[in-house]
TISEGU-871632 format. One record per residue: residue in one letter; x, y, z of N, C-alpha, C, O in turn. Coordinates in steps of 0.001 Angstrom, whole numbers, plus 500000, padded with zeros to 6 digits. Example, Ala and Ser with C-alpha at 12.3 -4.5 7.8 and 13.67 -1.06 7.14 Angstrom:
% TISEGU-871632
REC	residu	n_c1	n_c2	n_c3	ca_c1	ca_c2	ca_c3	c_c1	c_c2	c_c3	o_c1	o_c2	o_c3
REC	A	513190	494310	507800	512300	495500	507800	513200	496700	507800	514236	496681	508465
REC	S	512850	497750	507080	513670	498940	507140	512900	500030	507870	513409	501138	508039
//
This chain:
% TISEGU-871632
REC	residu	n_c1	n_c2	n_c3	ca_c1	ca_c2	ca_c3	c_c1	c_c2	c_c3	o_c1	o_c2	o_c3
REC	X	457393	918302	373879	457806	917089	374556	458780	916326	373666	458730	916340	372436
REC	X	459755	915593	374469	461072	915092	373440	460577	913614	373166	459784	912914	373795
REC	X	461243	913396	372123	460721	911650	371523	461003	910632	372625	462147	910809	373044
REC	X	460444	909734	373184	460876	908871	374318	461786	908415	373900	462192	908068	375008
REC	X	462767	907966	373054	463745	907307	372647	464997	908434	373494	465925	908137	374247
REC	X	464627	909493	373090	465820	910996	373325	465535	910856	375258	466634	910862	375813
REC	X	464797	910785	375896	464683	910531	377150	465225	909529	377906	465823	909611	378979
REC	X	464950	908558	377227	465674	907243	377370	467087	906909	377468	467632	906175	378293
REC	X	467757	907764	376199	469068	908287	376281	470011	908841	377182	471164	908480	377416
REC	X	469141	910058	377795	469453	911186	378064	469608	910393	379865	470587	910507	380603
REC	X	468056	909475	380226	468292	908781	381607	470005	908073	381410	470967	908293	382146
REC	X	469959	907199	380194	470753	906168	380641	472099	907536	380663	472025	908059	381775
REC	X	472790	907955	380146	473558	909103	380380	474098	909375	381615	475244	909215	382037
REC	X	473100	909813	382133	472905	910421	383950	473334	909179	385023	474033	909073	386030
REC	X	472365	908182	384065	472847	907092	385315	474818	906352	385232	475574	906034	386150
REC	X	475022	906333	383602	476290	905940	383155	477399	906989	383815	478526	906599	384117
REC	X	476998	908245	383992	478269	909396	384609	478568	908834	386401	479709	909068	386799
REC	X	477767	908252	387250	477505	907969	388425	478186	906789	388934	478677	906812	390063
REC	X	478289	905265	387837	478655	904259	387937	479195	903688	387315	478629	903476	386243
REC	X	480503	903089	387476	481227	902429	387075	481469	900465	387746	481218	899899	388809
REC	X	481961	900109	386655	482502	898630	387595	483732	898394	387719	484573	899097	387159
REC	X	484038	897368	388473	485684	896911	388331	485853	895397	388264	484942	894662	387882
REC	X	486996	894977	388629	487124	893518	388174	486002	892675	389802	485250	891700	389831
REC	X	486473	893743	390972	486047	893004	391955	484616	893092	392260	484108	892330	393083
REC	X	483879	894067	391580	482685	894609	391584	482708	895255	390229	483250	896288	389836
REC	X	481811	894166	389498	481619	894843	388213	480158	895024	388043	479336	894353	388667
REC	X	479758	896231	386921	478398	896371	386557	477974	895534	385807	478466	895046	384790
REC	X	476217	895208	386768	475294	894187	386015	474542	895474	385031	474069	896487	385546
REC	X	474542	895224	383632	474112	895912	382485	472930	894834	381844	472959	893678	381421
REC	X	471903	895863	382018	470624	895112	381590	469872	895876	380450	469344	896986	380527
REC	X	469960	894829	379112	468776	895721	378035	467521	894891	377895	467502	893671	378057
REC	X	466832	895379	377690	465398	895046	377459	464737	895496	375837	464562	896667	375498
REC	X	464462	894416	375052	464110	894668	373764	462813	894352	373611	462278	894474	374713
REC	X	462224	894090	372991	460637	893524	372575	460269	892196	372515	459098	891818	372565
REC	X	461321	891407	372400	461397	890296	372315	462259	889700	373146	462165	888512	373457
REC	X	463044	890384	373511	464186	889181	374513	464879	890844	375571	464670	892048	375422
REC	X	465904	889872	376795	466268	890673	377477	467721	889947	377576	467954	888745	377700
REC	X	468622	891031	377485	469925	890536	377933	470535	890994	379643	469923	891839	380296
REC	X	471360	890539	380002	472105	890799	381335	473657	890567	381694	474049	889494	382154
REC	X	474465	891607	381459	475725	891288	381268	476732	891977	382443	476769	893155	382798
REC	X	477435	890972	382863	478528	891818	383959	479699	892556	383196	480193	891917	382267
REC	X	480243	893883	383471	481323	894567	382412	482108	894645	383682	481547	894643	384778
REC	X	483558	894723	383520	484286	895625	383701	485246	896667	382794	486098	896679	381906
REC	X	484415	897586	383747	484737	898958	383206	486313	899812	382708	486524	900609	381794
REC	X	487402	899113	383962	488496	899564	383963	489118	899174	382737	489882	899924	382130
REC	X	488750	897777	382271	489059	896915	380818	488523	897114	379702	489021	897125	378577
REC	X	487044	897339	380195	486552	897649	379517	485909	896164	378348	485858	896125	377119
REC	X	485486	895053	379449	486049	893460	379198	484276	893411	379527	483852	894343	380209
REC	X	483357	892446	379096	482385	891517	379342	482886	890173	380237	483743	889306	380066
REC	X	482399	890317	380748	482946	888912	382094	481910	887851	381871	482275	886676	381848
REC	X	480528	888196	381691	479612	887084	381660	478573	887695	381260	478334	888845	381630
REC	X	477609	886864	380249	476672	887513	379490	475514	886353	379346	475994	885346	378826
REC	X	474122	886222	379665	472842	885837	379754	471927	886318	378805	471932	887442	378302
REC	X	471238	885513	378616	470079	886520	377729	469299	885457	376874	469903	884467	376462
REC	X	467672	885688	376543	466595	884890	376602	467108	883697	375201	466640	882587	374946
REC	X	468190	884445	374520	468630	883523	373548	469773	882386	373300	470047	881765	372273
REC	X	470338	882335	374602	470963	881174	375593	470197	879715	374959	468968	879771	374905
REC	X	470701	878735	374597	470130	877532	374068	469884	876990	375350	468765	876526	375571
REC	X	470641	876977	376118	470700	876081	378120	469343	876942	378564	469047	876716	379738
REC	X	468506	877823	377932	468094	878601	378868	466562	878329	378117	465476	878402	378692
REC	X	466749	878061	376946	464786	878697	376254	464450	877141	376065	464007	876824	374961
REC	X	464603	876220	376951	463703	875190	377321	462565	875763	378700	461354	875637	378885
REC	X	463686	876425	379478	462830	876887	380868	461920	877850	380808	461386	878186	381865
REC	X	461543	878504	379568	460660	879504	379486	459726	879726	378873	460274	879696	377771
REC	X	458327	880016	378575	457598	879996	376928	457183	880863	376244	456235	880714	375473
REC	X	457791	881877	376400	457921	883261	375777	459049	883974	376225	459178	883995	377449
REC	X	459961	884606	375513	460762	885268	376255	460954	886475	376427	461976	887000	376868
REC	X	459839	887053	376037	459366	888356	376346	458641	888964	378185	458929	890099	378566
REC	X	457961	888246	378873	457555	888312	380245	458433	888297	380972	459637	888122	380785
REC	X	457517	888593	382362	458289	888413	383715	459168	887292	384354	460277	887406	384877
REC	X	458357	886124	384173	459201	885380	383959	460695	884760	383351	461524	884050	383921
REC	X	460690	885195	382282	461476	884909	381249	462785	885819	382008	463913	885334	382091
REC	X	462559	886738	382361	463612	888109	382952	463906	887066	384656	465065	886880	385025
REC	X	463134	886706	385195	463184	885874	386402	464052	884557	385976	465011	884163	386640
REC	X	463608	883957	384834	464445	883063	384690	466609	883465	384143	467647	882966	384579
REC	X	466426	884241	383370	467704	885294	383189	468343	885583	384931	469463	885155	385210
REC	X	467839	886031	385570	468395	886991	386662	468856	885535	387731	469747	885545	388580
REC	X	468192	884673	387467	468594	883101	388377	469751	882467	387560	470469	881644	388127
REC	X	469930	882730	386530	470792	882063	385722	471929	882919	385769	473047	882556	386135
REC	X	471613	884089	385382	472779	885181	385857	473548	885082	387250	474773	884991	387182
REC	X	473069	885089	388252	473228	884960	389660	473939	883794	389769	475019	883802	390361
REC	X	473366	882498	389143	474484	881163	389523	475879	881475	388725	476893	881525	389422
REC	X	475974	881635	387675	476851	882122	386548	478030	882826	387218	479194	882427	387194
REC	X	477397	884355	388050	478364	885016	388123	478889	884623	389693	480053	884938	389941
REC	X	477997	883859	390923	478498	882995	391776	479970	882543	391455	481059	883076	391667
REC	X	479481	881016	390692	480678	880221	390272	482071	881039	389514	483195	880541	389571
REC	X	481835	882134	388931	482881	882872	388834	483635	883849	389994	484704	884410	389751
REC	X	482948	883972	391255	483630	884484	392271	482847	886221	392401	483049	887000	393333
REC	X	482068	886446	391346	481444	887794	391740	480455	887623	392571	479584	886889	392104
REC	X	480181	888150	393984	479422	888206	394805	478584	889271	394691	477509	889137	394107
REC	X	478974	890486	395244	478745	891934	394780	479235	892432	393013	480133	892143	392222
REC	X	477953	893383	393048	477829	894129	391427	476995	895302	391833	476209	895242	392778
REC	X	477218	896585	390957	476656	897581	390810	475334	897726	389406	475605	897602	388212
REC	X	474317	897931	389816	473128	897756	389300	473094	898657	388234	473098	899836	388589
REC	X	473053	898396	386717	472809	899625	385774	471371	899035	385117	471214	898047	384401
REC	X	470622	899767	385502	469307	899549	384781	469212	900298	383181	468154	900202	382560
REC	X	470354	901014	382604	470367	901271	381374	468978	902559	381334	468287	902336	380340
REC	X	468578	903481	381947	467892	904349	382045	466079	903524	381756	465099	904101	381284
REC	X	466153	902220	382182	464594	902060	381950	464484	902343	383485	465243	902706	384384
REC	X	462877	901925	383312	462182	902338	385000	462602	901224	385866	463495	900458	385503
REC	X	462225	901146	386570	462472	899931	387556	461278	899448	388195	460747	899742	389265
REC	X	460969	898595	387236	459492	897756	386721	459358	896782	386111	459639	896658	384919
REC	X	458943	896003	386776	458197	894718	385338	459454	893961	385236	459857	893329	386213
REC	X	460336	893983	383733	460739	892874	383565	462387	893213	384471	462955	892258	385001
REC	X	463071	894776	384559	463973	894900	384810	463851	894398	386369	464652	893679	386966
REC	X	462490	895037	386924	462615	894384	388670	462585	892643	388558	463106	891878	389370
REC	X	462143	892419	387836	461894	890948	388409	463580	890109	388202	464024	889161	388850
REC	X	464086	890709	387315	465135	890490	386422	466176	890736	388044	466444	889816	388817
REC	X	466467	891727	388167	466788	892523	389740	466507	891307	391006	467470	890619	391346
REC	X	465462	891140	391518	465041	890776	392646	465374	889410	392569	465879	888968	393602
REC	X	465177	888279	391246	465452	887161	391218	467167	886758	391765	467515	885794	392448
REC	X	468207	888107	391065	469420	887935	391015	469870	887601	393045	470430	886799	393793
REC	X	469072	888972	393027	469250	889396	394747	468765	888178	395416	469630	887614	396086
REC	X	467946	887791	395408	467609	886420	395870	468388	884998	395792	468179	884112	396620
REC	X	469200	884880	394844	470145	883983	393884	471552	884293	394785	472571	883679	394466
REC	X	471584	885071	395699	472825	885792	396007	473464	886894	395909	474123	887442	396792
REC	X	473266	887275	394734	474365	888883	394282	473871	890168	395251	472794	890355	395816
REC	X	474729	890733	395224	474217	891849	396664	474737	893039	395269	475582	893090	394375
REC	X	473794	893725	395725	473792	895265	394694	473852	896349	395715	473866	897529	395364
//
């Protein structure tokens, strides 16, 4: 059996050959660490960060009290969603970065979708 790290890899890989973003639809790129979660729109063609969130935002770690939970990813994905609104991105292509689609990445997900962004 391969080290979960080498799996992990090997997902995000598979999913990175499939999807790309652009300026008018760019990819929402989501990592998940032990302690905090980031959420960033790219475009790909540039190869440019357009807008970037994440539990270590000063505007953001009053609203949360750990920033490790579900929440904390719920609060990210609402903040993300107004963010990339007011910049004119409506639609984005979903890169979950080869994790599962669970826990903090769904809530992270569903809050955005709710907020507006259509995936």
């Amino acid at each position: 059996m391969r080290d979960p790290k080498v799996r992990l890899l090997k997902r995000k890989q598979s999913i990175r050959k499939k999807i790309t973003g652009t300026k008018e639809r760019p990819r929402l790129s989501v990592y998940r660490g032990h302690k905090h979660i980031y959420a960033q729109l790219i475009d790909d063609t540039k190869g440019n960060t357009l807008l970037f969130v994440s539990t270590l935002s000063p505007e953001l770690k009053d609203k949360m009290k750990s920033c490790d939970t579900v929440a904390a990813a719920q609060v990210i994905g609402e903040a993300l969603a107004k963010k990339a609104i007011e910049k004119g991105y409506k639609s984005v292509v979903f890169d979950r970065s080869g994790y599962i689609y669970h826990g903090r990445i769904k809530a992270l997900a569903d809050t955005a979708r709710k907020n507006g962004l259509v995936f």
